[in-house]
C-alpha positions as protocol buffer text, in pm:
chain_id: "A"
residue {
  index: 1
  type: UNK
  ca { x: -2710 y: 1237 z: 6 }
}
residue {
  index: 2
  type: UNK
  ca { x: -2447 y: 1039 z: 236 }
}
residue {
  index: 3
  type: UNK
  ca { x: -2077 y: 1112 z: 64 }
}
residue {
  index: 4
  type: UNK
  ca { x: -1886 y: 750 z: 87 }
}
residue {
  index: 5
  type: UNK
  ca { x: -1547 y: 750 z: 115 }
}
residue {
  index: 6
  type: UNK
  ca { x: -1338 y: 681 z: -148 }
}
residue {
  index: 7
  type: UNK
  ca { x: -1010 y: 414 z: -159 }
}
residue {
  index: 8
  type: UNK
  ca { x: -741 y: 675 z: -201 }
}
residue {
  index: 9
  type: UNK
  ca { x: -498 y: 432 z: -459 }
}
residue {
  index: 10
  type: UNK
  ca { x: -797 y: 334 z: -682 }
}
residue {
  index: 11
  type: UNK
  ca { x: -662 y: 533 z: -999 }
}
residue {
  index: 12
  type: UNK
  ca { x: -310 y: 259 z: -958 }
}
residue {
  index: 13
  type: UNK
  ca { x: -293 y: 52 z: -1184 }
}
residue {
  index: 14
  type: UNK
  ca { x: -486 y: -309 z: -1127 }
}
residue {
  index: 15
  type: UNK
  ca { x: -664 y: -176 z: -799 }
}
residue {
  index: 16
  type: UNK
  ca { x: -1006 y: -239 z: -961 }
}
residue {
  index: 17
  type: UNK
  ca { x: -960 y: -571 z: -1108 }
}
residue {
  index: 18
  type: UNK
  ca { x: -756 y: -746 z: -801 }
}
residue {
  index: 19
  type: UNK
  ca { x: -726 y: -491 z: -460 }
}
residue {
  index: 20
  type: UNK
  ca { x: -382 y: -468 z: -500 }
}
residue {
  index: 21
  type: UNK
  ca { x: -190 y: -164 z: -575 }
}
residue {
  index: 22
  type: UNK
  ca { x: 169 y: -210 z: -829 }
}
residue {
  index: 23
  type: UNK
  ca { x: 493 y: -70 z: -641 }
}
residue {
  index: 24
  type: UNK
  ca { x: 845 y: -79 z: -626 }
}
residue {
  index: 25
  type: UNK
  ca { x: 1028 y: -414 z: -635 }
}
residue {
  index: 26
  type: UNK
  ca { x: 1337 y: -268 z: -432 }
}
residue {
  index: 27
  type: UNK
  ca { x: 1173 y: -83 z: -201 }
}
residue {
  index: 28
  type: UNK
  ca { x: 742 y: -203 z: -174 }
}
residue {
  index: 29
  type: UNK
  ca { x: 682 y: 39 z: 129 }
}
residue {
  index: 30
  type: UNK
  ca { x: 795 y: 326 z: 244 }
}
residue {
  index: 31
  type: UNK
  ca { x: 750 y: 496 z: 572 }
}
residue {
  index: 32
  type: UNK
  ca { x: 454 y: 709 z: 558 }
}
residue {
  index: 33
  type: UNK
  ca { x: 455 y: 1009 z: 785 }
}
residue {
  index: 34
  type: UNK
  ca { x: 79 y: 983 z: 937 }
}
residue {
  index: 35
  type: UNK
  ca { x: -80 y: 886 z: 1224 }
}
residue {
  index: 36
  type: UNK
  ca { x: -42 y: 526 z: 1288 }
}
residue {
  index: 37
  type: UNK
  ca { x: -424 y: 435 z: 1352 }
}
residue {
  index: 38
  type: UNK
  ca { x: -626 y: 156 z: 1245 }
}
residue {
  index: 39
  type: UNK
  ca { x: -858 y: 429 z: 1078 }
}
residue {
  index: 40
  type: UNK
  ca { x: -555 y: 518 z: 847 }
}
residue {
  index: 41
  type: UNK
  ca { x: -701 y: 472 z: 482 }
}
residue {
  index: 42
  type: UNK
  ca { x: -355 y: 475 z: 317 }
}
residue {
  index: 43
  type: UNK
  ca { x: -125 y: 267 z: 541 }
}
residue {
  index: 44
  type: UNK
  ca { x: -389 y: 50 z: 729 }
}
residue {
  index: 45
  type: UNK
  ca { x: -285 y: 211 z: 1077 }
}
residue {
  index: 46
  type: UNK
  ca { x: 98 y: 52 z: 966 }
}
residue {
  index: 47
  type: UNK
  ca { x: 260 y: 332 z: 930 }
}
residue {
  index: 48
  type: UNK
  ca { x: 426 y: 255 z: 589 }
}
residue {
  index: 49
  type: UNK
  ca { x: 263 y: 323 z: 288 }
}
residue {
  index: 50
  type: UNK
  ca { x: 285 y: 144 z: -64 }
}
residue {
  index: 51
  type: UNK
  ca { x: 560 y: 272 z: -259 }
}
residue {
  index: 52
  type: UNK
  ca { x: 430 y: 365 z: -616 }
}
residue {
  index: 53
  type: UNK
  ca { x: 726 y: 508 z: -770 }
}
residue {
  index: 54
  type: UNK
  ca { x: 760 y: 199 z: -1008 }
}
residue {
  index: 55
  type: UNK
  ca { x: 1039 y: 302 z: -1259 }
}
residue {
  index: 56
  type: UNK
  ca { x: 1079 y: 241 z: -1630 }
}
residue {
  index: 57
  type: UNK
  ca { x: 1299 y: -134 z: -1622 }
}
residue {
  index: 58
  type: UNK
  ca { x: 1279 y: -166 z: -1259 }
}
residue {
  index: 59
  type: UNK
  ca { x: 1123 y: -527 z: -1056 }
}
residue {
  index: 60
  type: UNK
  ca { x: 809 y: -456 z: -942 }
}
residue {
  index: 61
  type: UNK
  ca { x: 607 y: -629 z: -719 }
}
residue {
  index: 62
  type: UNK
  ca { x: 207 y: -639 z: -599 }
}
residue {
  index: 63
  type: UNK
  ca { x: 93 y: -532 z: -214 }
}
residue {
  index: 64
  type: UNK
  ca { x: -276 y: -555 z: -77 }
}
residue {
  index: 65
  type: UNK
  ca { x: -464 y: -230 z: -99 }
}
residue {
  index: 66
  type: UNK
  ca { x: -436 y: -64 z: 214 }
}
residue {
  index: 67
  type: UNK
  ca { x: -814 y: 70 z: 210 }
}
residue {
  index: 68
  type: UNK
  ca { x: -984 y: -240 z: 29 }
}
residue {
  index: 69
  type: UNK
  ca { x: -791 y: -501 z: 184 }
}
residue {
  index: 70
  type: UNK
  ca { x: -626 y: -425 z: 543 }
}
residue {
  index: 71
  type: UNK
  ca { x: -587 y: -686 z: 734 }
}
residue {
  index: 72
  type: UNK
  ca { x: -381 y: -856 z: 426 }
}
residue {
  index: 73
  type: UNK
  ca { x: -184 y: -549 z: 405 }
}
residue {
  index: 74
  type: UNK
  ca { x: -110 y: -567 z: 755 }
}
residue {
  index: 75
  type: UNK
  ca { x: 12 y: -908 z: 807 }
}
residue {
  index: 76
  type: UNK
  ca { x: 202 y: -837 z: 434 }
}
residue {
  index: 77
  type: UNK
  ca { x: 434 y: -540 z: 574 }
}
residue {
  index: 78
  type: UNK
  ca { x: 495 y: -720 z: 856 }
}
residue {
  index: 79
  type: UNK
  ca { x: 668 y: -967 z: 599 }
}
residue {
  index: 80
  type: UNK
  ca { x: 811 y: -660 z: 445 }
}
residue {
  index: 81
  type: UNK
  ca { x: 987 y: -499 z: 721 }
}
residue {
  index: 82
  type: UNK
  ca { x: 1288 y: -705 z: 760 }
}
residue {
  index: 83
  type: UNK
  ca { x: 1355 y: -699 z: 357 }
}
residue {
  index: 84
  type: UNK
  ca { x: 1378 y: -331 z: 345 }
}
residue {
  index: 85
  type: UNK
  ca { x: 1714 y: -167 z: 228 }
}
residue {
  index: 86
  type: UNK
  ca { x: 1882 y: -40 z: 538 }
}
C-alpha cells in the first residue's frame, strides 16, 4: 500500500474547508529555519513559515496553505515581506 503524504497544517483551523491556514495578524510569517527548496511542504521552498500563534484578542489574518496551495503562498509572502515588524 503506497503511504501519501500528508499536508502538515491540516489539523489548523479552516484548512479543510478553504486551503488556508489562520495566523497572526502582527506577524503572518515567520522565518522558518529549513531548507529553502521548492520540495519544502511547510514553507513552499520560501523559507518563512505561517505563523500560528494566533492569541486570545489579537488581529488575525488568513495565508494560502503552504502544501495545498504553493504557488499562492509564494507570490503571498512575497507581499508579506516588506510588512514584517523589523
Amino acid at each position: 500500500m503506497k503511504r501519501v503524504a500528508q499536508c502538515p497544517w491540516q489539523t489548523r483551523p479552516t484548512h479543510k474547508r478553504n486551503r488556508q491556514i489562520q495566523v497572526d495578524g502582527y506577524r503572518p510569517i515567520v522565518y522558518g529555519y529549513c531548507p529553502q527548496d521548492e520540495d519544502c511542504a511547510s514553507c513552499a521552498g520560501t523559507g518563512f513559515k505561517p505563523n500560528i500563534e494566533v492569541r486570545m484578542g489579537r488581529d488575525y489574518d488568513f495565508v494560502p496553505c503552504p502544501y495545498c496551495a504553493p504557488e499562492d503562498y509564494k507570490k503571498r509572502v512575497e507581499r508579506l515581506k516588506d510588512k514584517l515588524p523589523k
